[in-house]
C-alpha positions as a printed Julia matrix, in Angstrom:
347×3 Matrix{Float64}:
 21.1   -60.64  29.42
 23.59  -58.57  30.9
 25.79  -61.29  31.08
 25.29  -62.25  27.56
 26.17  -58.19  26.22
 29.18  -57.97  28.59
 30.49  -61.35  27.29
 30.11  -60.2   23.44
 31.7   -57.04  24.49
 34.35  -58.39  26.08
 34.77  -61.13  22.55
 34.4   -58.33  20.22
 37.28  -56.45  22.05
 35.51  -53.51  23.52
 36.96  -53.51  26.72
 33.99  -53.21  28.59
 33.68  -52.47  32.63
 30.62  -54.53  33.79
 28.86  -55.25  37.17
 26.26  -58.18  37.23
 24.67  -59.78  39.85
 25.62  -63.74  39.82
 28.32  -64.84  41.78
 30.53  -65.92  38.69
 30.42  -65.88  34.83
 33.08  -68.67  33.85
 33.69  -67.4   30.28
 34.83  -63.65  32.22
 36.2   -65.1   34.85
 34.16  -62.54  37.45
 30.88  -60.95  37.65
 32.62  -57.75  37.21
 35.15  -55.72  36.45
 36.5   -51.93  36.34
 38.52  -50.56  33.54
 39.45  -46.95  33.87
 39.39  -45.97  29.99
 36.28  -48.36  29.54
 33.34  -46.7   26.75
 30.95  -49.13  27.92
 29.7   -50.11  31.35
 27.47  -53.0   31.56
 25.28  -52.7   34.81
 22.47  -55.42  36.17
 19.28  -53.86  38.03
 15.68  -54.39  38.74
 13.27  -52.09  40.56
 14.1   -53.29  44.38
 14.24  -50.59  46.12
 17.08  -48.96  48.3
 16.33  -49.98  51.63
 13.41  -51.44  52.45
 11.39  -49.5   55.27
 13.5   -46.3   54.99
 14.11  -45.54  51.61
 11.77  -46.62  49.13
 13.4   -45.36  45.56
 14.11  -48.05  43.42
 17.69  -48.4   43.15
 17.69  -48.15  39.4
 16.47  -44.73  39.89
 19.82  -43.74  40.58
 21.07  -44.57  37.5
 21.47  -42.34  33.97
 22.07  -44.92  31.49
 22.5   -44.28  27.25
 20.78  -47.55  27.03
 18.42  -49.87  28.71
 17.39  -53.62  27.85
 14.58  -54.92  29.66
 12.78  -58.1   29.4
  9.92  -59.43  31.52
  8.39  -56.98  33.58
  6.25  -59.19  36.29
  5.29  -58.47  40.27
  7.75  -60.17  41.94
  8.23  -57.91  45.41
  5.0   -57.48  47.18
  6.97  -56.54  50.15
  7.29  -52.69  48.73
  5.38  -52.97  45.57
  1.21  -52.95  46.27
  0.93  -54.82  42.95
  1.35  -54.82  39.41
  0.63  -51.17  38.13
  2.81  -49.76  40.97
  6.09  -51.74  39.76
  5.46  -50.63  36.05
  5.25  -46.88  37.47
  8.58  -47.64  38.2
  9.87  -48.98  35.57
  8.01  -46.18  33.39
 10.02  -43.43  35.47
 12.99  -45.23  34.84
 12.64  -45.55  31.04
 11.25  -41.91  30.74
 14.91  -40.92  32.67
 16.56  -42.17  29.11
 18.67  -38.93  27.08
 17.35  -38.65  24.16
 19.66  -39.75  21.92
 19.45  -42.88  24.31
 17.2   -45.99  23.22
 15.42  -48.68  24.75
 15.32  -52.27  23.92
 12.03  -53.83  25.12
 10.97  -57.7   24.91
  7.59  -57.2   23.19
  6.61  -60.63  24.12
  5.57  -59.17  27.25
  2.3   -57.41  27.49
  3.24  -54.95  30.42
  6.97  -54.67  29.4
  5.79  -53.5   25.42
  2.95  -51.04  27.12
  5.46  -49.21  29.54
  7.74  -49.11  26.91
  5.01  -47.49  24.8
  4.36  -45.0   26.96
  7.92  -43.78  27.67
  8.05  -42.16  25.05
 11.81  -43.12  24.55
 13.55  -44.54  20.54
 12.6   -47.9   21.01
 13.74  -51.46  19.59
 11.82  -54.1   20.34
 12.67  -58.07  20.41
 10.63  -61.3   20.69
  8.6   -63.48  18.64
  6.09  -61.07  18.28
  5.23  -60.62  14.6
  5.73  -56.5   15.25
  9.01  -57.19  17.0
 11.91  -55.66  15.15
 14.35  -57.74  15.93
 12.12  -61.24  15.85
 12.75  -64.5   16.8
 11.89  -66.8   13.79
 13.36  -70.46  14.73
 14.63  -71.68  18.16
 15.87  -75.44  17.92
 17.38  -77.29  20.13
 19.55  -80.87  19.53
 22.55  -82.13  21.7
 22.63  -79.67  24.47
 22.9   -76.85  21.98
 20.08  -74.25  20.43
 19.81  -72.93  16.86
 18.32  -69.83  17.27
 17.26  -67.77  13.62
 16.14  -63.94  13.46
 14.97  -61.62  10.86
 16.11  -57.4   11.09
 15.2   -55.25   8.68
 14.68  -58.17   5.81
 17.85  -60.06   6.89
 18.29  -62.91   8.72
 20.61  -64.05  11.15
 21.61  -67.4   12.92
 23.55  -68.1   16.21
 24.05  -70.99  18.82
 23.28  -70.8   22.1
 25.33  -72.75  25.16
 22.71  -72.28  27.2
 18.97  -74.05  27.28
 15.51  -72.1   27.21
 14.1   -70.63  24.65
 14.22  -67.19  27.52
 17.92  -67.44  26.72
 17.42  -66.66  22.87
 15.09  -63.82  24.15
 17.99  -62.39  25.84
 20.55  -62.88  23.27
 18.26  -61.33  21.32
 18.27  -58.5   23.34
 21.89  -58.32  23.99
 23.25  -57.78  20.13
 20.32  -55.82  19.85
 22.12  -53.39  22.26
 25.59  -54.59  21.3
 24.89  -53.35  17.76
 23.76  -50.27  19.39
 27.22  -49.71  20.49
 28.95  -50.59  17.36
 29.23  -54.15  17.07
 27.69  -55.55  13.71
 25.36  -58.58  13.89
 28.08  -60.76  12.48
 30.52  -60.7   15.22
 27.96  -60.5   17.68
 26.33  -63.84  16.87
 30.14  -65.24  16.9
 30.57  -63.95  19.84
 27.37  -64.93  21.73
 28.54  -68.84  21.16
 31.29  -67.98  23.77
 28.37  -68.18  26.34
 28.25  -70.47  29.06
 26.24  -69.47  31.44
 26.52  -67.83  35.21
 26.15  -69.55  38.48
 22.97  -69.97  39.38
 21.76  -70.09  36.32
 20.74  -73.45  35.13
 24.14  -74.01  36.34
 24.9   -77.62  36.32
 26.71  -78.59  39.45
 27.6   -82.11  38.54
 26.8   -85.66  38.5
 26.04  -88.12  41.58
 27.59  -91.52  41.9
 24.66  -92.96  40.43
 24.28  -90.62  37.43
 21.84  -88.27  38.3
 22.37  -84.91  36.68
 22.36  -82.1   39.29
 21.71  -78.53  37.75
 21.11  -75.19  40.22
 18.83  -72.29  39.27
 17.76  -68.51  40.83
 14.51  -69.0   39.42
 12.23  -67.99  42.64
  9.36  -66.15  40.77
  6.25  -68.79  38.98
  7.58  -67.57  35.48
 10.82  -68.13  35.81
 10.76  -71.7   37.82
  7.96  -72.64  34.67
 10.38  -71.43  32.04
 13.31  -73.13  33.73
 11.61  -76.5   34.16
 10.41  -76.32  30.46
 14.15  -75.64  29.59
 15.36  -78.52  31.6
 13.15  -80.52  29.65
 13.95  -79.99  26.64
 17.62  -79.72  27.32
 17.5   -82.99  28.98
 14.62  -84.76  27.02
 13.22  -88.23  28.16
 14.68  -88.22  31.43
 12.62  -87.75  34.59
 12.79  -84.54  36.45
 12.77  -83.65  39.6
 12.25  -80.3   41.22
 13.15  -79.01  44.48
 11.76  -75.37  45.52
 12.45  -73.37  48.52
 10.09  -70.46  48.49
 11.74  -67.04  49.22
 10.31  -64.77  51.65
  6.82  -65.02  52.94
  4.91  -62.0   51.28
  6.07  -63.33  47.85
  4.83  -66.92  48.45
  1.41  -65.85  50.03
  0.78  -63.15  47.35
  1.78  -65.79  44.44
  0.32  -69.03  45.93
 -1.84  -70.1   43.31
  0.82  -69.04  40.09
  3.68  -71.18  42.11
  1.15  -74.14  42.36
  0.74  -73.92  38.51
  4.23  -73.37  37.73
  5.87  -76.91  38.05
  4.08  -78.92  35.18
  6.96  -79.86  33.47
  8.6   -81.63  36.38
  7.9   -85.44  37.07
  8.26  -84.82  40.65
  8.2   -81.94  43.1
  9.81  -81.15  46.27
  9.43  -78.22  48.75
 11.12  -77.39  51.64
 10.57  -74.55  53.94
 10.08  -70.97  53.11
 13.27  -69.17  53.34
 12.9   -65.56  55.26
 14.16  -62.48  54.51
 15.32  -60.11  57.31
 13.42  -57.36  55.1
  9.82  -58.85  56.75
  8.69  -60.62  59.59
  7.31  -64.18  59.38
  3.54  -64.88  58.54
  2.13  -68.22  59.86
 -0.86  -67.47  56.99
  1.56  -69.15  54.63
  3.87  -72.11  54.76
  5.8   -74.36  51.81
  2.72  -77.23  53.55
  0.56  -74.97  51.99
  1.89  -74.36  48.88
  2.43  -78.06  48.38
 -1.35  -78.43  49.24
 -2.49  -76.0   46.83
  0.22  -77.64  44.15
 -1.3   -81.36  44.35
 -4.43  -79.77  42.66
 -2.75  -79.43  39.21
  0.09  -82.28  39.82
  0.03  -86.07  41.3
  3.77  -85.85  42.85
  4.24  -83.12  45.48
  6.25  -83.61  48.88
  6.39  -80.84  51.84
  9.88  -81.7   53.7
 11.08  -80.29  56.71
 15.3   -79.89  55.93
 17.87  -81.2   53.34
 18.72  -83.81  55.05
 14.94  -85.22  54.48
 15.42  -84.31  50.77
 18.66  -86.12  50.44
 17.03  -89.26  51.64
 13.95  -88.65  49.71
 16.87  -88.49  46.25
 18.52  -91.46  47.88
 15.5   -93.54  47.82
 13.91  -91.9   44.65
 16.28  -90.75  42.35
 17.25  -93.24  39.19
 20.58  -92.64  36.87
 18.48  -90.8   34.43
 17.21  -88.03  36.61
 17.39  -84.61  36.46
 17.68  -83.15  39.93
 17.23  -78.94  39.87
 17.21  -76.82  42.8
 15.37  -73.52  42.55
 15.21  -70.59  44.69
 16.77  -67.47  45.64
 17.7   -68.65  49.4
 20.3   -71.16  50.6
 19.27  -74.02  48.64
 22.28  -73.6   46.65
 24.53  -75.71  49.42
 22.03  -78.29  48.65
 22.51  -78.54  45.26
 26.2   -79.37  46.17
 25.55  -81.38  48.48
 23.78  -83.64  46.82
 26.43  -85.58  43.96
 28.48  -85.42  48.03
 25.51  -87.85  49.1
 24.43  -89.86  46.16
């Protein structure tokens, strides 16, 4: 989302100064960038907090923005968070801290995100397919690796393409000319401007092609609602060919607390792969959880699940596997990013 505004921003000729956190966004040319005389200043944050174990203010406490844009609010660090109600606290001091000339955006889709956003008290605009949204989502199609996305605001209607698969994606654009008009831009030039959009790295980023024509792509997605909105992206993106899915869980108190919405969460993949959890120096390993586990628990909802120990197991699982018309997608928010690229290196 941030992405998105900073790239119809930048296309609209706003000059913005923007800091998000992928490690590149092609159509910029960086993640971010500093302009002195800049109005606008695009910033990416969530409610992780400062420094785990000393400091436990969520860093976008520090913040004092005009406006915010939020989509999904979901548990997704039960490493400082106790559980759901405490990270919406957070978010609810964050939206209250809006001026109040200031607005927020909210994806009403989301039963948590639309209460908080309720109770802040703030202007708000919300976005979604919601029948109550404001800015509403009214078609999403999607045809030849592009989607036609259609939405009504106040009566009119408005129609953009999208560069990027998931019908999350047209939630986001959504959101960012919602905010872009905010700052000026009309809904015209910012549905031109959103077709400049190609994506970050690491997000559904396709990585390339092996020797035998499996399609490699690379995604972030490390929390159940993400990985199932990615794979049901890939599928449509890529429809009729066989996908496979390879997870590496990310951090221990996140896999154990979420075991049974991961094992649900890979239904749209033909086959899936996980290797071991990757740790985070912010806790201390727990040997009540394990990727053998999770694999365990996900062979209850699907026939095609395989615990391996390393890459180098998954690259000869791919080599022996893996057909021209795959899919192959990497997920997680650890290293498993070199494998992605290593893989088209091996095939």
């Amino acid at each position: 989302m941030s992405a998105m505004l900073a790239t119809i921003l930048e296309k609209t000729h706003r000059q913005p100064s923007y800091l998000v956190g992928v490690g590149d966004i092609p159509e910029l040319g960086n993640p971010s960038a500093y302009r002195k005389n800049s109005r606008h200043f695009v910033v990416e944050t969530d409610e992780y907090v400062a420094a785990p174990g000393e400091n436990h203010t969520p860093k976008f406490h520090y913040l004092k923005p005009d406006f915010i844009g939020v989509s999904n609010i979901e548990y997704d660090h039960p490493d400082v968070y106790a559980n759901l109600a405490e990270t919406a606290a957070a978010y609810l001091k964050f939206f209250s801290s809006l001026p109040q000339n200031g607005k927020l955006v909210a994806f009403a889709d989301n039963p948590t995100t639309l209460t908080v956003a309720k109770k802040s008290k703030t202007q708000l605009l919300t976005y979604g397919a919601h029948p109550q949204a404001h800015v509403r989502l009214i078609r999403y199609h999607v045809a030849q690796a592009k989607a036609l996305c259609t939405f009504a605001y106040h009566r009119a209607t408005h129609e953009f393409f999208l560069n990027v698969p998931g019908k999350f994606n047209a939630f986001n654009a959504l959101c960012a000319i919602s905010l872009a008009t905010e700052l000026g831009v009309s809904h015209q030039a910012a549905t031109v401007a959103i077709k400049n959009f190609t994506g970050t790295m690491r997000r559904f980023q396709i990585v390339g092609t092996t020797k035998n024509g499996s399609t490699i792509v690379d995604d972030y997605a490390h929390h159940p609602t993400e990985i199932k909105a990615t794979l049901k992206a890939a599928k449509e993106w890529f429809p009729g060919r066989p996908l496979i899915a390879i997870f590496q869980p990310h951090t221990f108190s996140r896999t154990k607390t979420l075991l049974q919405d991961f094992a649900q969460s890979f239904e749209a993949a033909d086959t899936v792969i996980f290797l071991p959890i990757y740790a985070s120096a912010r806790e201390a390993p727990d040997p009540a959880v394990s990727s053998d586990l999770l694999a365990a628990e996900t062979s209850r909802h699907h026939p095609h699940v395989y615990p391996l120990p390393n890459p180098a197991a998954v690259l000869q699982f791919l080599e022996e596997n893996a057909s021209p018309e795959s899919v192959i997608i990497t997920l997680g928010a650890g290293d498993i990013f070199s494998l992605a690229h290593q893989i088209p290196l091996n095939l």
